[in-house]
TIFI-382077 format. One record per residue (C-alpha): x, y, z; residue in three letters. Coordinates in steps of 0.5 Angstrom, whole numbers. Example, Ala and Ser with C-alpha at 12.3 -4.5 7.8 and 13.67 -1.06 7.14 Angstrom:
+-------+-------+-------+------+
!     X !     Y !     Z ! type !
+-------+-------+-------+------+
!    25 !    -9 !    16 !  ALA !
!    27 !    -2 !    14 !  SER !
+-------+-------+-------+------+
% end
This chain:
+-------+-------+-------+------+
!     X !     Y !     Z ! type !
+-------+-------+-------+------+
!  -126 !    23 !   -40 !  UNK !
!  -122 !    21 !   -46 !  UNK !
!  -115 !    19 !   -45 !  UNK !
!  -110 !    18 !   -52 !  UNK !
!  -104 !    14 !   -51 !  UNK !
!   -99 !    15 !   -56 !  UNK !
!   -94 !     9 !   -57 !  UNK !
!   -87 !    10 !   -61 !  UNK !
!   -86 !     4 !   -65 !  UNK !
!   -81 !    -1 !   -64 !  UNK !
!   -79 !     0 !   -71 !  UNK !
!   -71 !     0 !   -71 !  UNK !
!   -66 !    -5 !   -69 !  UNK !
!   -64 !     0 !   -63 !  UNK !
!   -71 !     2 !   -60 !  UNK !
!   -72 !    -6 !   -61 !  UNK !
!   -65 !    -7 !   -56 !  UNK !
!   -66 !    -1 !   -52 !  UNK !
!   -73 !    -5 !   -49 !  UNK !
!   -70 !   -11 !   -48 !  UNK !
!   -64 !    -9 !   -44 !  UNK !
!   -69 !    -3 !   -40 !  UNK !
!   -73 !   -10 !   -39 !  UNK !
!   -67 !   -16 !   -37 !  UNK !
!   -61 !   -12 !   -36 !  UNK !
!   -62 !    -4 !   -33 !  UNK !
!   -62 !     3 !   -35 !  UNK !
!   -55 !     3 !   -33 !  UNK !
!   -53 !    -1 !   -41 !  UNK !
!   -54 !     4 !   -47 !  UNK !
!   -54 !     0 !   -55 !  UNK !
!   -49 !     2 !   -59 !  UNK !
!   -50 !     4 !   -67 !  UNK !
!   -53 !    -4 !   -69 !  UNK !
!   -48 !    -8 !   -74 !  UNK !
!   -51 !   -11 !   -81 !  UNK !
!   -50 !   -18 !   -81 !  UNK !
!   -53 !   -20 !   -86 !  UNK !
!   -61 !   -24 !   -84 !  UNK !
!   -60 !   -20 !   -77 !  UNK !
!   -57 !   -14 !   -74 !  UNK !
!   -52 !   -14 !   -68 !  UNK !
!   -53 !    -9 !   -63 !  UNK !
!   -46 !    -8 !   -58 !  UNK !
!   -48 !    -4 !   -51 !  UNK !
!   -44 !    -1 !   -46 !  UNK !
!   -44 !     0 !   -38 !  UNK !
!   -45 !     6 !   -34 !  UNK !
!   -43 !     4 !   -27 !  UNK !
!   -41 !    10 !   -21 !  UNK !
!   -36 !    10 !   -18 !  UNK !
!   -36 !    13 !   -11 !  UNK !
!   -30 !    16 !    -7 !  UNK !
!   -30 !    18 !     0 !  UNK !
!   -25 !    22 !     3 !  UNK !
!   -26 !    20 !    10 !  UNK !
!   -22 !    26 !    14 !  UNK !
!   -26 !    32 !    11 !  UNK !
!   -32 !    28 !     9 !  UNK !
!   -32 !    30 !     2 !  UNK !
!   -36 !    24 !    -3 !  UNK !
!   -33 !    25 !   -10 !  UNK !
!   -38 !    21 !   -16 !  UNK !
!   -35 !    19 !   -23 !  UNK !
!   -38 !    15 !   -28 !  UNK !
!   -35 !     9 !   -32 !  UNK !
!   -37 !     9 !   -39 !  UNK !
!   -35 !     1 !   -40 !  UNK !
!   -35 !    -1 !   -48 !  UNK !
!   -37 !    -6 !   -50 !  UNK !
!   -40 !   -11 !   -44 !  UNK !
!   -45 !   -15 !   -48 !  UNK !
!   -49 !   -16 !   -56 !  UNK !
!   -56 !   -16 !   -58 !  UNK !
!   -57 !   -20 !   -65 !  UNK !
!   -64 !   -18 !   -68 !  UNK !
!   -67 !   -22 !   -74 !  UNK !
!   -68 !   -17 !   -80 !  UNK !
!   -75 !   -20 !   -82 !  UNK !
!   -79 !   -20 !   -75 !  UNK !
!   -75 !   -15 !   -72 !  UNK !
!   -75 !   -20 !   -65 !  UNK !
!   -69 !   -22 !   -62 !  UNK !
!   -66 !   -28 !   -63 !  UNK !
!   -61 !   -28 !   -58 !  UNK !
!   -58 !   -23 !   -52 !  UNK !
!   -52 !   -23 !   -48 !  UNK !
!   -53 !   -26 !   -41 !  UNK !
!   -53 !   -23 !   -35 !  UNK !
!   -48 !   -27 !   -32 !  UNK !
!   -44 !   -26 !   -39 !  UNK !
!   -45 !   -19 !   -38 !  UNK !
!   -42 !   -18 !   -31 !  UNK !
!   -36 !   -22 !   -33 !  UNK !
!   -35 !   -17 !   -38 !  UNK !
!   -36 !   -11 !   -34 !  UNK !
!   -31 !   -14 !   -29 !  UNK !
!   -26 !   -15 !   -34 !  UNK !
!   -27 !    -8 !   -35 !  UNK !
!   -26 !    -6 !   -28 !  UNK !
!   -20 !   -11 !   -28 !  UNK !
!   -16 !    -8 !   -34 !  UNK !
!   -17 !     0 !   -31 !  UNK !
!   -14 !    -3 !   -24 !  UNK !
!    -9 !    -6 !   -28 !  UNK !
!    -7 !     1 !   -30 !  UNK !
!    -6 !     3 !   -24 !  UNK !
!    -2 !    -2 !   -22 !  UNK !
!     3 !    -2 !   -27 !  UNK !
!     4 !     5 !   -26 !  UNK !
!     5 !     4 !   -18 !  UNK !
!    10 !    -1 !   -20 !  UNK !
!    14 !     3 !   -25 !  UNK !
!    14 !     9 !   -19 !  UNK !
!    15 !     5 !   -13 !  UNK !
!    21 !     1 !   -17 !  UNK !
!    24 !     8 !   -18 !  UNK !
!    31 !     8 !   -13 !  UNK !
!    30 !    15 !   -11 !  UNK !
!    23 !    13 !    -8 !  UNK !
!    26 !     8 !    -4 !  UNK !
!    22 !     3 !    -2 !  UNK !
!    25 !    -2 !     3 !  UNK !
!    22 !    -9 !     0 !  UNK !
!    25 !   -12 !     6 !  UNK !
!    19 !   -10 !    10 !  UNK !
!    14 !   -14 !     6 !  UNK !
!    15 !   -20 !     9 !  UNK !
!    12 !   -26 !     4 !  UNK !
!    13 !   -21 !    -2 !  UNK !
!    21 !   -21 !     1 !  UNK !
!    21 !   -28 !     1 !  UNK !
!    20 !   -29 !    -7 !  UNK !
!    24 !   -24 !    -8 !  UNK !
!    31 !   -26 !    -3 !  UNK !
!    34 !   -29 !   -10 !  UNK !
!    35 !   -22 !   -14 !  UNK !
!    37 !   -19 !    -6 !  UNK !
!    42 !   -24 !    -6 !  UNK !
!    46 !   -24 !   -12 !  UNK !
!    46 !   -17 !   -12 !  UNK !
!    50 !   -16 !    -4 !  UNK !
!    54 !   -22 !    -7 !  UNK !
!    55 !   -18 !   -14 !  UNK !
!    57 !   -13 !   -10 !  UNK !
!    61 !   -16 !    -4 !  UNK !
!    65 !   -20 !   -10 !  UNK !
!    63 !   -27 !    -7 !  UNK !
!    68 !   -33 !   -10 !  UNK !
!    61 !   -37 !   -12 !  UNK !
!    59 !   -33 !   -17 !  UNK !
!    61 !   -38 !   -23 !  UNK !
!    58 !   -39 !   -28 !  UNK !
!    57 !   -47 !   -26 !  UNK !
!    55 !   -46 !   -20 !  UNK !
!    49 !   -41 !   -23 !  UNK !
!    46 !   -45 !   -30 !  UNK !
!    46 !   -51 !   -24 !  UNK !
!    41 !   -47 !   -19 !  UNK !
!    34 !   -44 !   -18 !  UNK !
!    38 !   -37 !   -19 !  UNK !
!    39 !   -37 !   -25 !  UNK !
!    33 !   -35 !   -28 !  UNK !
!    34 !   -29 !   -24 !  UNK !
!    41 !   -28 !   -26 !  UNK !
!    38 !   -27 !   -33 !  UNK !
!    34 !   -22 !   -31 !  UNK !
!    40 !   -18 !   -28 !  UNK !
!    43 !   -19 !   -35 !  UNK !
!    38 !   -16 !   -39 !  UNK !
!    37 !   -11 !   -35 !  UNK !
!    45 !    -9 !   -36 !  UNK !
!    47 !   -10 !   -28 !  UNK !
!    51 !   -16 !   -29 !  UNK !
!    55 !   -19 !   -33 !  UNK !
!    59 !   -26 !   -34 !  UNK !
!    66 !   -25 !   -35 !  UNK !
!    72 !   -30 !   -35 !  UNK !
!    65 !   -35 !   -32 !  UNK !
!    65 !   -30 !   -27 !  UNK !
!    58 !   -26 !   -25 !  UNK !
!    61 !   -19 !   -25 !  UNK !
!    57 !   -13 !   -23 !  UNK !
!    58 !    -8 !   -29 !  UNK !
!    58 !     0 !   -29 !  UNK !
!    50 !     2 !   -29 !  UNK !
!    50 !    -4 !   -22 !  UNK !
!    56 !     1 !   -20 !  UNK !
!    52 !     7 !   -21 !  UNK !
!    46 !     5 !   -18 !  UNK !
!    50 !     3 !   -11 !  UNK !
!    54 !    10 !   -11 !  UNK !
!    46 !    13 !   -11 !  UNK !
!    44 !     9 !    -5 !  UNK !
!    50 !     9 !    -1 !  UNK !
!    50 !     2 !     2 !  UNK !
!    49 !    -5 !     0 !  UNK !
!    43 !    -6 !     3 !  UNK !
!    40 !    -1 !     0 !  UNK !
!    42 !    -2 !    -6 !  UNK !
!    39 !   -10 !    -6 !  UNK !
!    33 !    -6 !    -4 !  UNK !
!    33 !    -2 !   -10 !  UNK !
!    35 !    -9 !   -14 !  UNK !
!    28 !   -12 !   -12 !  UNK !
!    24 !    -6 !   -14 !  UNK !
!    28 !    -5 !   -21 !  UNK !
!    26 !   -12 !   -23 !  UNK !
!    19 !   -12 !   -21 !  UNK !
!    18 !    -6 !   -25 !  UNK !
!    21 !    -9 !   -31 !  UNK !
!    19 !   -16 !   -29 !  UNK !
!    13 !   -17 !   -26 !  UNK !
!     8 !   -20 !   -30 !  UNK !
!    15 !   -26 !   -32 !  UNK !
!    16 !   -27 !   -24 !  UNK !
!     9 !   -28 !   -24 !  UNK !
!     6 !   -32 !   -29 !  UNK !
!    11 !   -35 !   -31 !  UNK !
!    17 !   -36 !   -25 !  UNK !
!    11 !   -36 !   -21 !  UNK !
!    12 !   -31 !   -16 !  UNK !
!     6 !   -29 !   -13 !  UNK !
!     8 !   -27 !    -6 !  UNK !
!     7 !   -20 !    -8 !  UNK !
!     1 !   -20 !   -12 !  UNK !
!    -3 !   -18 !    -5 !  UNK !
!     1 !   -13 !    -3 !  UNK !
!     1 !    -9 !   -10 !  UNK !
!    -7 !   -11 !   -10 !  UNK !
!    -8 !    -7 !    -3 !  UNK !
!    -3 !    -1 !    -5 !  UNK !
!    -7 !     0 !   -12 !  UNK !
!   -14 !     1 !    -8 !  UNK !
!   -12 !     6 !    -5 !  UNK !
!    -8 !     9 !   -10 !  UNK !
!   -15 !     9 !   -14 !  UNK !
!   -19 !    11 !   -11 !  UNK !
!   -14 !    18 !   -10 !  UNK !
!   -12 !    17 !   -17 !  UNK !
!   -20 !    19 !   -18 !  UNK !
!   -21 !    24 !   -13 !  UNK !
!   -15 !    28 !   -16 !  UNK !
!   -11 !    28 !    -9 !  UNK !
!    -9 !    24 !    -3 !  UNK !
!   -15 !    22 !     1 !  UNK !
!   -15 !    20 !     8 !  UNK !
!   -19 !    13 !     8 !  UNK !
!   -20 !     7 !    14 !  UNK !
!   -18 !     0 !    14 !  UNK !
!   -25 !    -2 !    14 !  UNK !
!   -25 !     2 !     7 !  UNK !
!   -19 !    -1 !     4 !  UNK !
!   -20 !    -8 !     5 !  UNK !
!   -27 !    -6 !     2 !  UNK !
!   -24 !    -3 !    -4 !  UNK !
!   -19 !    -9 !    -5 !  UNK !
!   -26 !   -14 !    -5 !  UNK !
!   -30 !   -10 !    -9 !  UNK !
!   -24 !    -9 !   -14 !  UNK !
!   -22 !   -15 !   -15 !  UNK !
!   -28 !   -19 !   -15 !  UNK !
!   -28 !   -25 !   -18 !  UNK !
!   -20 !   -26 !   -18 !  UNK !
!   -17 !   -31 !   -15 !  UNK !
!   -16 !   -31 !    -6 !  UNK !
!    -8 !   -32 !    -4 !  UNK !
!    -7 !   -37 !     1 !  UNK !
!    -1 !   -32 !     2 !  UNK !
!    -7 !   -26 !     4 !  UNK !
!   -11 !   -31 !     9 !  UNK !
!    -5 !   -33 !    12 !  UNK !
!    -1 !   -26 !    13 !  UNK !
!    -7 !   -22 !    14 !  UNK !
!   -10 !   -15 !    11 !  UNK !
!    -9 !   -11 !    17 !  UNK !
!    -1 !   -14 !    17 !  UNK !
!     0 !   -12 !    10 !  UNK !
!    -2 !    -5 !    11 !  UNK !
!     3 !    -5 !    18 !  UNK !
!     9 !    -7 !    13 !  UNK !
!     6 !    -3 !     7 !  UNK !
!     7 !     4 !    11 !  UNK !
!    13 !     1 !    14 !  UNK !
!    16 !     1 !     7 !  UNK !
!    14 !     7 !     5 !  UNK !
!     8 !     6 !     0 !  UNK !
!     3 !     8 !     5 !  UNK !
!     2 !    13 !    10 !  UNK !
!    -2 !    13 !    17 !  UNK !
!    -6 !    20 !    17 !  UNK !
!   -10 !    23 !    24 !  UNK !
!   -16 !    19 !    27 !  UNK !
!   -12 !    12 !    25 !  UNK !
!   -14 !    13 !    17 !  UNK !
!   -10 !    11 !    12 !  UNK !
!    -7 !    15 !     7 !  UNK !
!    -1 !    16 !     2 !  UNK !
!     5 !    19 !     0 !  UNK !
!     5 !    25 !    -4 !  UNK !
!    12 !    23 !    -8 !  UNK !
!     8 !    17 !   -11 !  UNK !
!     2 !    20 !   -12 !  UNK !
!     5 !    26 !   -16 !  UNK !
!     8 !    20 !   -21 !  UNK !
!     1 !    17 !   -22 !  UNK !
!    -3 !    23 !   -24 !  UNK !
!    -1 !    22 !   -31 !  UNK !
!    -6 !    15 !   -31 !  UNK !
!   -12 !    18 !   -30 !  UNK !
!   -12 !    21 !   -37 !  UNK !
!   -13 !    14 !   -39 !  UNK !
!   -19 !    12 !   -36 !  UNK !
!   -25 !    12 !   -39 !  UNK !
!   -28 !    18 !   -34 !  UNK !
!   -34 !    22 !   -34 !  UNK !
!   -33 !    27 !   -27 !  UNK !
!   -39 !    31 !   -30 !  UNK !
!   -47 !    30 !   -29 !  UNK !
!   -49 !    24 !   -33 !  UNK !
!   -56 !    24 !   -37 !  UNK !
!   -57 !    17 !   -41 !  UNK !
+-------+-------+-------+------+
% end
């Protein structure tokens, strides 16, 4: 019996890429058109990775797909046609994560524009450590609209409230007048929409991290609600994804906030407080919801809000062939 094996030749810089990524990396990497550079080729490739979301309540299991761009690099000598140099596997993890990351991120900056929205009504107040980062902007806005006799100009350059006076400032909440701190018209507005003074505090906290977070927690050096946010946006996630609010366990969001953020920096605060804690506070503020059998799930007002972000994922919900 005569058998005839017919080899296709390794003869274009892509084939040469597509081999070693098949052989080094895994199917999951697709090469991109190659790059001249002069003596050798450079062949960028991108990721495809699953992502696979499960409402718990009905048992529905929902695929999406990925498409990472540019996660790693592929040089290829002109004359020989070999490789001479190919991004490393750990290269191209940290890439792929970066990527992840930056997706995340969407959803997170999205959430904190709802959730900083008054008319959500989100009682800050309930999260513990995040509350006690933020208790400056709380403060000053009671005694804003309390009129309290310490809010002098001198007394503010002089203390660790100041930079949060600022940001009062220049949201157009506050003003100095006479060296006097005053509220302005849009503070009067907002307390005539919320009805109380603690609630206009609340809303104060929420306004600010909207506009502010990555100030507060870069360069201030809050970090208290970095976990809270983090756990809120694996949920919020995965319903983005899904296309609805989706019942899910404890077990599953405490594995969603490891997988999502693998790689980030551990918060003394998380390990102090306690995943099971911070859920308990979220729901009690308003961003999440308990649902029937002990799962978790969202609110619907929030999540009407954040449906606008999944146009900006780099999705593909249909069946996917390499």
């Amino acid at each position: 019996m005569r058998i005839t094996l017919r080899v296709k030749r390794l003869d274009t810089p892509r084939k040469v890429a597509y081999m070693r990524i098949l052989r080094r990396i895994g199917s999951s990497c697709v090469p991109k058109e190659p790059i001249d550079a002069g003596e050798e080729w450079i062949v960028p490739f991108d990721a495809y990775t699953p992502s696979i979301i499960l409402d718990e309540k009905t048992g529905i299991e929902k695929t999406v797909i990925f498409h990472l761009p540019d996660v790693g690099k592929i040089w290829i000598n002109k004359k020989t046609m070999k490789i001479d140099k190919i991004s490393s596997l750990k290269e191209v993890k940290h890439s792929i994560y970066q990527r992840r990351i930056q997706i995340q991120e969407l959803v997170e900056r999205d959430l904190l524009k709802v959730i900083g929205d008054p008319r959500i009504r989100v009682n800050f107040g309930v999260l513990k450590y995040a509350f006690t980062g933020l208790q400056p902007i709380y403060r000053i806005t009671l005694g804003l609209l309390q009129e309290a006799p310490y809010l002098t100009y001198e007394e503010f350059e002089e203390s660790p409230y100041r930079d949060f006076v600022k940001l009062l400032i220049d949201l157009g909440y506050a003003e100095y007048s006479r060296k006097r701190l005053i509220s302005t018209n849009k503070m009067h507005q907002l307390r005539k929409m919320m009805k109380d003074d603690i609630e206009t505090a609340h809303a104060m906290i929420g306004i600010v991290l909207a506009y502010y977070y990555d100030y507060l927690r870069e360069t201030l050096r809050i970090i208290h609600f970095v976990p809270y946010l983090r756990l809120s946006a694996s949920y919020y996630s995965d319903a983005v994804q899904f296309g609805k609010l989706i019942n899910i366990s404890k077990k599953r969001l405490k594995w969603n906030m490891r997988e999502y953020y693998k790689g980030a920096p551990i918060m003394k605060i998380r390990k102090r407080l306690g995943i099971d804690t911070m859920i308990n506070e979220l729901v009690d503020a308003g961003i999440l919801s308990w649902a029937k059998e002990d799962t978790i799930t969202g609110r619907q007002e929030i999540f009407e809000k954040l449906v606008g972000v999944r146009e900006e994922f780099p999705m593909i919900e249909e069946p996917y062939a390499f």
